[in-house]
N, C-alpha and C positions, 0 to 999 in steps of 0.2 A: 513171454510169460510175465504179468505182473503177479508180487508178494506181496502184501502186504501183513506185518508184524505188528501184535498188536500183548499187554499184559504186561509190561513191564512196571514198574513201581516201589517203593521202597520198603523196606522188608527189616524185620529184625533176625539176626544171627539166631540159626534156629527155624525159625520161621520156612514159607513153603510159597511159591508161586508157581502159577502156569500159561505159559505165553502160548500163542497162535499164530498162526501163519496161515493166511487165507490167500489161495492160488487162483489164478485166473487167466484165460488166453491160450490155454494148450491142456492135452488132454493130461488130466493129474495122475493118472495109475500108470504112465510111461516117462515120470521121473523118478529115482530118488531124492529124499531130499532130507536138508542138514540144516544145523545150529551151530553159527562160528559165534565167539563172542572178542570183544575187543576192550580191555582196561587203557587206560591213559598212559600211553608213552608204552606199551605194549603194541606187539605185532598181534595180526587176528588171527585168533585159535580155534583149531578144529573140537567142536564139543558133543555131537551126536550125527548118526545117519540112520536113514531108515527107508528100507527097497521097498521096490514100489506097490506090492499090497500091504506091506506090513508085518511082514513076514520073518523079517530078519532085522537086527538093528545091532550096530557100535558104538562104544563110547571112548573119550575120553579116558585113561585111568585117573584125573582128578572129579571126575566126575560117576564114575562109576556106580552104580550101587545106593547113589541119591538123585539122580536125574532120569527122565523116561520121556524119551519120544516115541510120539504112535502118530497116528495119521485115519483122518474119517477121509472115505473114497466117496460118501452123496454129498459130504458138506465141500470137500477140495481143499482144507486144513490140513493142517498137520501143529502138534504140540508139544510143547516140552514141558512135564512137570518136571517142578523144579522144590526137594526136599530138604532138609536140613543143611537151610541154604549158610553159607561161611562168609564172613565178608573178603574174602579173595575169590567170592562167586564174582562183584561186584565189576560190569561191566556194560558195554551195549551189546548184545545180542543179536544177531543178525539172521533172517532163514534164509535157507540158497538153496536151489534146483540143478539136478544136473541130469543130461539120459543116456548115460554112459549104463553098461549092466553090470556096475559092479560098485561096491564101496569104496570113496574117494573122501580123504583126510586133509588136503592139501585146497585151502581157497583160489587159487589159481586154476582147477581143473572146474571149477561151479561155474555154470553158464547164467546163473539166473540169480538175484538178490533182491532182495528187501532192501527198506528202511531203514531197521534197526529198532530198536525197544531197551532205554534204558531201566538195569536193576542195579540199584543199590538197598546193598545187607550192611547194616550200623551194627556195630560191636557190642 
């Protein structure tokens, strides 16, 4: 499976972005798939999941309640808005694939990653 991540950019505190993840190489409605992000001199953090028609999705609690991942099944995407964004949002972002049937928190159990999409939020 290739990822590739795409929307990252620089943003004011407040402010709102929405990154992409466009799938490729395996059929997309038989992963889940998630949003780690990674700050400097920080471990990578689990930041959303979302089964595999869309049905169901977790977050993060720092991210809870201003972040939304969904997923188009004709385009092979999947998205993260990203709302009144903090600058402790301020990271690279990463999309991962996994086809486990259930929702997984931990970056060690995702079979599949991107690139990464840096977002930096100025204060």
């Amino acid at each position: 499976v290739q990822l590739q991540a795409s929307g990252g950019g620089l943003v004011q505190a407040g402010g709102s972005l929405r990154l992409s993840c466009a799938a490729s190489g395996h059929t997309f409605s038989s992963l889940f798939m998630g949003w780690f992000r990674q700050a400097p001199g920080k471990e990578r953090e689990f930041v959303a999941d979302i089964s595999w028609r869309g049905s169901s999705t977790i977050y993060a609690d720092s991210v809870k309640g201003r972040f939304t991942i969904s997923r188009d099944g004709a385009n092979n995407t999947v998205f993260l808005q990203m709302n009144s964004l903090k600058p402790e949002d301020t990271a690279i972002y990463y999309c991962a694939a996994h086809s486990r049937a259930y929702y997984i928190r931990h970056p060690s159990k995702y079979e599949y990653w991107g690139q990464g999409t840096l977002v930096t939020v100025s204060s």
